[in-house]
C-alpha positions, 0 to 999 in steps of 0.5 A: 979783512975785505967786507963782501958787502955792497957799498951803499950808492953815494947820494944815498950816504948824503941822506945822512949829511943833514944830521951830521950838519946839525950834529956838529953843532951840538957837538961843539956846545956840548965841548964847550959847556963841558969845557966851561963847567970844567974850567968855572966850577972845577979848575980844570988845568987851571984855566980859571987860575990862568985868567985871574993871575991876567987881570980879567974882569970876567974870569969864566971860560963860558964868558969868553966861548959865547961873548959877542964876537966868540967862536960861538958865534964865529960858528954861527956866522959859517952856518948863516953864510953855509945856508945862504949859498945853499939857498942861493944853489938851490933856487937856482937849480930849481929855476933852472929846472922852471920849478918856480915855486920851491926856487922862489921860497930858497931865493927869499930864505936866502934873502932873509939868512943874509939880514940875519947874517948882517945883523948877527955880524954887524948888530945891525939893529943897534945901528939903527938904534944909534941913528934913531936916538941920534934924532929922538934922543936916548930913552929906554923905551925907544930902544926897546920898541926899535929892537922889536919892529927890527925883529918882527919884521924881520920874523914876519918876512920869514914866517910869510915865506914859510906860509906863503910856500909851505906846500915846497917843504911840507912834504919833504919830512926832514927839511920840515922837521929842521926848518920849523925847529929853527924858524922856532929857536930863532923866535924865541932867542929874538923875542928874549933879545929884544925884550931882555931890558924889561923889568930886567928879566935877563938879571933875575933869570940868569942869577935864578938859573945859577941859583938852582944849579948852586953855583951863584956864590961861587960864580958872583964871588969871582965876578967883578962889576967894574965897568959892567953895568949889569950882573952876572946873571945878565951874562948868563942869560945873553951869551951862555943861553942866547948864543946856545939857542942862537946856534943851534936855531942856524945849524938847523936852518942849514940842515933843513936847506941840505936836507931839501938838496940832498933830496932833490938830488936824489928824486927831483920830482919832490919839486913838483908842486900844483901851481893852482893849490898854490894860490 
């Protein structure tokens, strides 16, 4: 049966495309925790069988769907990379059209996804990590305090920008919305990250969050220490949790990108912005 109705403009649907951006992405945390509940807790089809009979020392499905290197973070990495295209388009439209302002603030978002991407990707702090303890030795300490200068000057370059040009975004609802949501769970997966090896809060938390949820004994039972310096709930906290948080703090990022496209695309007068308020 033919619809009478009139088909909706095509770049009034892609006001829609931020959402489905973000979307996707819990879309795929849901599958994969339920997926992981369903394997962990309950057999399913036997995965959890499957990886005891092959030797794994860490037999959990959500082991290996948010270890480091997982598609977990394979997904991440096309949001980081997604955004920092989309930036890099975006500032360049914007200072094609002389829109200085908006065009610097995608150029220096774009700057700081790709650090971020590096150091997602490539563990960039710990590389510094080596460099710096190859010099002043290996203490805990040392490494506690580097991942936490790497981290906020990283956090303080991107929250200036914010600052600096939020007038660019403030008045543009949806990227706000998603731009703040990520600026937010990025923070708060950073700071946990870099402050996870005091008095062992990582440990203790996640064993909690297993507690709570019942399924410590069951989980620890089938958890093997050998060659893992740190408990189960270590894991919990650092791949299941961190990489959760992580994830969902890229996508929004890139739907607060798309966002700002979409719109501008559809009304470039939102570009407008008074110099002299500016300064």
């Amino acid at each position: 049966m033919i619809s009478n109705r009139p088909e909706k403009p095509f770049r009034t649907r892609l006001r829609y495309l931020p959402y489905y951006v973000f979307g996707f992405a819990l879309a795929y945390l849901g599958l994969a925790w339920l997926i992981s509940y369903l394997g962990d807790v309950h057999n399913f089809l036997g995965l959890t069988d499957r990886l005891i009979n092959r030797g794994a020392e860490r037999p959990f499905m959500w082991y290996y769907l948010f270890m480091e290197g997982s598609p977990t973070e394979w997904l991440q990495w096309c949001y980081l990379g997604a955004t920092v295209l989309m930036s890099g388009i975006l500032g360049g439209q914007l200072a094609a059209k002389r829109q200085w302002l908006p065009a610097r603030f995608f150029t220096l978002l774009g700057v700081g996804t790709t650090i971020m991407l590096m150091e997602d990707a490539g563990n960039l702090r710990h590389q510094i990590k080596y460099y710096i303890r190859l010099i002043f030795g290996d203490t805990m300490r040392l490494g506690i305090a580097v991942e936490l200068v790497f981290y906020g000057l990283l956090g303080l370059f991107l929250l200036y920008i914010l600052v600096r040009y939020a007038r660019v975004i403030w008045q543009q609802r949806t990227t706000r919305r998603f731009l703040l949501f990520g600026y937010g769970a990025y923070a708060l997966a950073a700071l946990a990250s870099a402050t996870r090896h005091i008095a062992d809060w990582y440990d203790h938390f996640g064993n909690w969050l297993l507690q709570i949820a019942g399924l410590y004994e069951l989980m620890n039972a089938r958890f093997i220490p050998t060659n893992v310096p740190r408990p189960i709930g270590f894991y919990i906290m650092d791949f299941l949790v961190e990489e959760s948080i992580e994830l969902m703090a890229a996508s929004a990022l890139l739907a607060g990108v798309v966002a700002y496209f979409v719109a501008y695309q559809r009304d470039p007068k939102i570009a407008r912005v008074d110099l002299k308020t500016m300064r």
